[in-house]
C-alpha positions as CSV (number, residue, x, y, z in Angstrom):
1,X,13.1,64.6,53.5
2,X,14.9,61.5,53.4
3,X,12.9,60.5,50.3
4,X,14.0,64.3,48.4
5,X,17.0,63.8,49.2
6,X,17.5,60.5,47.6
7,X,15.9,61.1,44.7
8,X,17.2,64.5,43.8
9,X,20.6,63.8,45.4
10,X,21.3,60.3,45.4
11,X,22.0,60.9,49.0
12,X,20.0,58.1,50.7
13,X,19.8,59.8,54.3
14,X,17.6,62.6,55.6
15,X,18.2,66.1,55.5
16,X,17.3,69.3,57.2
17,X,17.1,71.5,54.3
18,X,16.6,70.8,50.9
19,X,16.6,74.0,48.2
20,X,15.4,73.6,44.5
21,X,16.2,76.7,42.2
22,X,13.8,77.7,39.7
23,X,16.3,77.5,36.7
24,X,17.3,73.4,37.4
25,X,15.9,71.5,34.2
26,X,13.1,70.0,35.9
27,X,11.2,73.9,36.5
28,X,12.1,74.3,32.7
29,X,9.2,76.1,31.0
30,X,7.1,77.3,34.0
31,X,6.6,81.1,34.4
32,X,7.1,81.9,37.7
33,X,9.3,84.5,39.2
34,X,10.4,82.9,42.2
35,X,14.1,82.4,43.3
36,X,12.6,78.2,44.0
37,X,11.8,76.6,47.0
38,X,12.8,75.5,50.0
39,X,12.0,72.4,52.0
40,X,12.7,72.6,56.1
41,X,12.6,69.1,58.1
42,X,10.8,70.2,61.2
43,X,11.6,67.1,63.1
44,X,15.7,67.6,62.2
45,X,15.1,71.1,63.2
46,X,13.5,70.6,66.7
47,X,16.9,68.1,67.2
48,X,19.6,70.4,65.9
49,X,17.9,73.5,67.8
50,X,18.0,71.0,71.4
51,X,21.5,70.1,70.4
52,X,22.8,73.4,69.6
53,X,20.9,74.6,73.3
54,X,18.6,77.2,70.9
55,X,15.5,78.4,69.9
56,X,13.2,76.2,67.5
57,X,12.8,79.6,65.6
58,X,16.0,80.0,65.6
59,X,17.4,77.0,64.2
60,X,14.4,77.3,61.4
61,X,15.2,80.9,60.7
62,X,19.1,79.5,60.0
63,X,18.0,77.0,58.1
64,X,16.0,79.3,55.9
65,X,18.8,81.4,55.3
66,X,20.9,78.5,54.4
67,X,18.1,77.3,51.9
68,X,17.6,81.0,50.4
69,X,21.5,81.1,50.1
70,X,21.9,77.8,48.2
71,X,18.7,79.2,45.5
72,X,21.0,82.5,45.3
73,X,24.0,80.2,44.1
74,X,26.1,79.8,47.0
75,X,27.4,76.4,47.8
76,X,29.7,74.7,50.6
77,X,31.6,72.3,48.7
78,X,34.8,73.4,50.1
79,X,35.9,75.1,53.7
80,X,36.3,78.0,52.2
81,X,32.8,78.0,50.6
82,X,31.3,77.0,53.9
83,X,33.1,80.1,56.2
84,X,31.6,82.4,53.4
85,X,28.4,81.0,53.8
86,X,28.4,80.8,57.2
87,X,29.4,84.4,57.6
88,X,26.5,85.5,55.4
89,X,23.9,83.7,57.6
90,X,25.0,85.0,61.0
91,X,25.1,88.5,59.5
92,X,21.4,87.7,58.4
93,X,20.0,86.0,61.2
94,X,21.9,89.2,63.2
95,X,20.2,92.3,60.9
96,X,16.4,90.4,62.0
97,X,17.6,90.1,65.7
98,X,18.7,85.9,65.6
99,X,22.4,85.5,67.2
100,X,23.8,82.3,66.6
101,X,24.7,82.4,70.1
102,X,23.1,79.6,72.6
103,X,20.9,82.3,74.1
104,X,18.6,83.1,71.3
């Protein structure tokens, strides 16, 4: 991840998710009607979920979300931009049954 990240970022540091959209120049000319992809660290994910006193699937399932946000054009360049974002992941993770609370 740390590799991705540098070289498509220029942020020389790992990650735990990394999301590509299918309309960024270097997709250009491929037919495919995905949204893009989405790259989870399962390492980073197994720390934050011990961290954060959680479930592995529920850290990965977040982390998901947060990807599938970013290839749907949200971003969380500001503190506004990251409440919004944050918002619309715990409602997700809450309509499939994932709380963000520590006992999920």
């Amino acid at each position: 991840m740390q590799e991705l990240n540098s070289f498509y970022r220029k942020k020389n540091y790992p990650t735990d998710v990394l999301s590509f959209p299918n309309d960024l120049t270097f997709f250009a000319g491929l037919e495919d009607n995905s949204l893009g992809d989405v790259f989870i660290s399962f390492s980073k994910a197994q720390v934050q979920a011990q961290k954060a006193k959680h479930s592995l699937e529920r850290e990965i399932a977040f982390l998901a979300v947060h990807g599938f946000l970013h290839l749907k054009g949200y971003q969380h360049r500001t503190e506004e931009e990251f409440q919004i974002m944050l918002a619309l992941q715990e409602k997700i993770l809450q309509n499939v049954g994932l709380n963000l609370d520590k006992t999920t």
